[in-house]
C-alpha positions in Angstrom: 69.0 91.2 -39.1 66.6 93.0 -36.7 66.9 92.7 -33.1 64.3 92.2 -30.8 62.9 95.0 -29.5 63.1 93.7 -25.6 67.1 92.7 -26.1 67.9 96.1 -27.7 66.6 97.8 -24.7 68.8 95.4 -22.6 71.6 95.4 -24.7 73.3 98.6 -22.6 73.0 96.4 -19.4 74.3 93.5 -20.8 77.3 95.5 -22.5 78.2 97.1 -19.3 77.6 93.9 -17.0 80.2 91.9 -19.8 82.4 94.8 -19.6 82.2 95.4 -15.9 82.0 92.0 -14.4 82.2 89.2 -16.4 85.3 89.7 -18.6 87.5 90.9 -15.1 86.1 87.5 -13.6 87.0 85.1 -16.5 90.6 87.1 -17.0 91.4 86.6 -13.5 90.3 83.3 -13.5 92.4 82.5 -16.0 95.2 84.7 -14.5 95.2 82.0 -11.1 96.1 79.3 -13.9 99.3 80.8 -14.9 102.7 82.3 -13.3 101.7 86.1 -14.3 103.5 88.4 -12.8 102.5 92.1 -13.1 105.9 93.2 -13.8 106.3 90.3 -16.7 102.7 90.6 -18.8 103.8 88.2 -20.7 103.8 85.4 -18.3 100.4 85.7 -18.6 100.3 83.1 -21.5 102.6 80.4 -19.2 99.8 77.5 -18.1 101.0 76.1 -14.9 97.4 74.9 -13.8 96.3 74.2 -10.1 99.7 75.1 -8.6 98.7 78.6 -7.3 96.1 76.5 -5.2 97.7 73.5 -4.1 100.4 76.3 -3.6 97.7 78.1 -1.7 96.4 75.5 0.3 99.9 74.4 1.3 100.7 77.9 2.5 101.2 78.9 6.2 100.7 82.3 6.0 97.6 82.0 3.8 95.9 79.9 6.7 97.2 82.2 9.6 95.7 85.3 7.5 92.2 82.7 7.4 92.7 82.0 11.6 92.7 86.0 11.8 89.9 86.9 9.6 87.8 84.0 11.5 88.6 85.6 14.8 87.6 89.2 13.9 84.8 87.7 12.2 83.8 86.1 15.6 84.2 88.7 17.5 83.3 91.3 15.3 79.4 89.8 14.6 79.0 88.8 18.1 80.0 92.1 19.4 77.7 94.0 16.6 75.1 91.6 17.3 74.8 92.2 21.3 74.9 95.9 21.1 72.9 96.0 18.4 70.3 94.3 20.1 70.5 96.2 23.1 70.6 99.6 20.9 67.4 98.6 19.2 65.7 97.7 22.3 66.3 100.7 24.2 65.6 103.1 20.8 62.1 100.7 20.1 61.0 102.1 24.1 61.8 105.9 22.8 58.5 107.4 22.2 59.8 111.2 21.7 62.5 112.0 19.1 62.2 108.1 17.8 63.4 109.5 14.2 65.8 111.6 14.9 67.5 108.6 17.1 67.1 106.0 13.9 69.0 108.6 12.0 72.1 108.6 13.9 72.3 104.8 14.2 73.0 105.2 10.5 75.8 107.9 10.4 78.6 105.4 11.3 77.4 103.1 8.2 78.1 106.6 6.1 81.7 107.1 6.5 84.1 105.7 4.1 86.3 102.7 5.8 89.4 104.2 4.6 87.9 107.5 6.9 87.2 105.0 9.7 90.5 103.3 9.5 92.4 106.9 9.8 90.2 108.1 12.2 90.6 104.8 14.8 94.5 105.2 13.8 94.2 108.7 15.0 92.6 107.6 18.2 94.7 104.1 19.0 98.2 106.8 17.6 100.5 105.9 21.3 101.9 109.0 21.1 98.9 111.5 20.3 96.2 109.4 20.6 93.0 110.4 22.0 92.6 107.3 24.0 95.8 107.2 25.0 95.8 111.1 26.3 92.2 110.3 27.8 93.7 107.2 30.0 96.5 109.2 31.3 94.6 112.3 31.9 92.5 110.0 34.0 95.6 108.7 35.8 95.0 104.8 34.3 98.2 104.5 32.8 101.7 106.5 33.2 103.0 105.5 29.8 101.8 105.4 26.3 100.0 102.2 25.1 101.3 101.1 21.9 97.7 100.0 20.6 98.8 99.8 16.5 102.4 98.5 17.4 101.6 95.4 19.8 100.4 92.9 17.1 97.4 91.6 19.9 96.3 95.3 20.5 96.3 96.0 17.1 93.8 93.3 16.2 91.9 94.5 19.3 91.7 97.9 17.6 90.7 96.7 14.4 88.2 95.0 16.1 86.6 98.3 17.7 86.6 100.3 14.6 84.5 97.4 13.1 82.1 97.7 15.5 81.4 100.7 15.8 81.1 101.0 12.1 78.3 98.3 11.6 77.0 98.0 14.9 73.9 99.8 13.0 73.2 97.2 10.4 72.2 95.1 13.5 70.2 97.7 15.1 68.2 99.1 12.1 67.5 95.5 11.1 66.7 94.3 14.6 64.8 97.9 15.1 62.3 96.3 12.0 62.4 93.2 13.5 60.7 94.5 16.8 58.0 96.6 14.9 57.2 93.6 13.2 56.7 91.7 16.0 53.2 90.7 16.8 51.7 91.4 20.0 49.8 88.7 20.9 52.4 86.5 21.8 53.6 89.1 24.1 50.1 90.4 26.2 49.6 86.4 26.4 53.3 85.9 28.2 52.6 89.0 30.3 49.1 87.7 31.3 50.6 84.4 31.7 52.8 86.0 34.2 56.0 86.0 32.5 59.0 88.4 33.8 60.3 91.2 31.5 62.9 88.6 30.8 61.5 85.7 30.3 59.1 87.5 27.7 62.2 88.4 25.7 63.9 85.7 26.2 61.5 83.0 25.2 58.9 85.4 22.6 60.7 88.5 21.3 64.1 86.6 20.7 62.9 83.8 18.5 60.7 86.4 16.6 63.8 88.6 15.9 66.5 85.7 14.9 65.3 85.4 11.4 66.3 89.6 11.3 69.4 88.6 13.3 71.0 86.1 11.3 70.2 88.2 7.8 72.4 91.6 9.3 74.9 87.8 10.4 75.0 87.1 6.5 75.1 90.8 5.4 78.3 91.0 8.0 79.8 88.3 7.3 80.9 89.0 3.6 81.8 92.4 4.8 84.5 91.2 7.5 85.7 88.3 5.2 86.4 90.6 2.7 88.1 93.7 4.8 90.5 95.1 3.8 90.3 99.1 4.0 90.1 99.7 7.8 93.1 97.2 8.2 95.3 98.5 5.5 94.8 102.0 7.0 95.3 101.2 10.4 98.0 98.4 10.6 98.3 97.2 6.7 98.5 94.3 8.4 101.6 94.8 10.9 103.3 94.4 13.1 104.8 91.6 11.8 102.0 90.2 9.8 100.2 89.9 13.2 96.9 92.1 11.9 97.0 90.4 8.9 93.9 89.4 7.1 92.6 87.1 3.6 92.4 90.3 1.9 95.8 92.7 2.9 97.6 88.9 2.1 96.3 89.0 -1.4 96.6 92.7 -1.9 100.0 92.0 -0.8 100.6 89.5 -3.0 99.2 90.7 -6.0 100.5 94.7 -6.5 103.2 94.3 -3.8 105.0 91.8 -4.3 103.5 91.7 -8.3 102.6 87.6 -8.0 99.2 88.5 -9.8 98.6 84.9 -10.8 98.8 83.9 -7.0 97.2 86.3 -6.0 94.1 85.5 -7.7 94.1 81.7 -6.8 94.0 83.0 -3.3 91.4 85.1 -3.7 89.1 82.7 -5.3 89.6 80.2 -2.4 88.9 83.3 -0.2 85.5 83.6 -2.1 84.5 79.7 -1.3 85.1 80.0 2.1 83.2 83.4 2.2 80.4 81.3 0.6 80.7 78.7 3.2 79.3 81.5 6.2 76.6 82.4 3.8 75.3 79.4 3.2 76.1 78.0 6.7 74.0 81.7 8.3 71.2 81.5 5.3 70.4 77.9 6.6 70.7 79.2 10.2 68.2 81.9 8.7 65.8 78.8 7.7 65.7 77.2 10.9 64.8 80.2 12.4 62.1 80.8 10.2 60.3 77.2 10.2 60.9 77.3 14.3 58.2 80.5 14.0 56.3 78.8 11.3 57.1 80.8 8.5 57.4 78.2 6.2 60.4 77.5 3.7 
């Protein structure tokens, strides 16, 4: 039997996609169903059905590691979002060297996040720390600050190195946004007699919340899903204080070898990660039929 010509030509994609994506998803679907354990294979085959989740759901730590990755995703995107907004502005009033500034908004989306994490574990280190040596050569502190061993200060520094690491997704999408702006809403304000302010706050601002709240939806499913920067800097210490949905199923799965657990978790991470999404998308909507966009 002869194929068609069109699925020959796609069969390569579909082979790698089924190879790639879609068996790893339906085996560790199937995994969440059973008691496998990575250091027993063949529990694999024992069906215990729903318990991993109700076992999820019921699970203290599971929900604390949710709290935590809802707080640095809070502070993280509103953090990102203000200074991004302020970087774009001040780089959309650069007339000379505009490129070259756009440029090196993108160098901190470049590094790896397992470079990040070392490098903000280099900087927070209480003993040889760069921030730590800065405050005390500036006579703010006589003693060390233990930044990665306080389990408060430690989520504070996750915190920083997760700004500063996407802080540019907002800015190079708000950057487009204010080029895209039209101008006649703005010389009609500034005739009106609007202040600087008021123009922003009442014409550019609605025009750039549709470019907001799609960097909000890009962000969103990278914080949920962290992992990296936290296992570097804290893997999730001290004391489980730092951490998050994902160093809890790591954790889980090739720690403590509970595979099948661990995969039930991280399916019920992937709903509520789908839950932001949706819940910024629709934000996204609003936004867009407010400026009369359409759907």
């Amino acid at each position: 039997m002869r194929l068609p010509p069109w699925l020959v030509l796609l069969l390569p994609a579909f082979v790698i996609l089924l190879a790639v994506v879609a068996i790893p998803l339906v085996l560790s679907l199937y995994s969440s169903f059973t008691a496998f354990q990575l250091t027993r294979p063949e529990t694999i085959t024992r069906w215990i059905g729903t318990f991993n989740y109700g076992k999820a759901m019921g699970d203290a730590n599971f929900w604390a590691a949710f709290g935590r990755a809802v707080l640095l995703l809070t502070l993280a995107l509103n953090l990102e979002m203000l200074l991004g907004l302020g970087l774009a502005v001040m780089v959309a009033k650069v007339t000379l060297g505009q490129r070259l500034l756009r440029t090196m908004m993108m160098f901190p989306m470049m590094f790896s996040p397992i470079l990040v994490g070392f490098q903000f574990k280099f900087i927070f280190n209480d003993n040889v720390g760069l921030l730590n040596n800065a405050l005390q050569s500036l006579g703010l502190t006589d003693v060390a600050i233990p930044w990665l061993v306080d389990g408060n200060l430690a989520f504070l520094a996750i915190v920083a190195a997760e700004v500063w690491t996407s802080t540019s997704v907002f800015a190079i999408l708000i950057l487009a946004g204010i080029f895209a702006i039209p101008q006649d809403p703005v010389e009609a304000a500034r005739v009106d007699g609007c202040t600087p302010w008021q123009t922003f706050r009442y014409v550019t601002l609605p025009f750039l919340m549709p470019f907001i709240y799609i960097a909000m939806a890009i962000r969103s499913l990278d914080v949920a899903r962290a992992y990296d920067i936290v296992q570097v800097m804290t893997a999730g210490g001290p004391a489980r204080r730092t951490e998050l949905l994902w160093t809890l199923i790591g954790r889980t799965g090739y720690v403590d070898a509970r595979m099948g657990y661990a995969n039930a978790m991280g399916y019920i991470a992937i709903l509520l990660s789908i839950v932001f999404t949706v819940y910024f998308f629709r934000k996204l909507t609003t936004a867009r039929t407010s400026l009369g966009m359409g759907d």
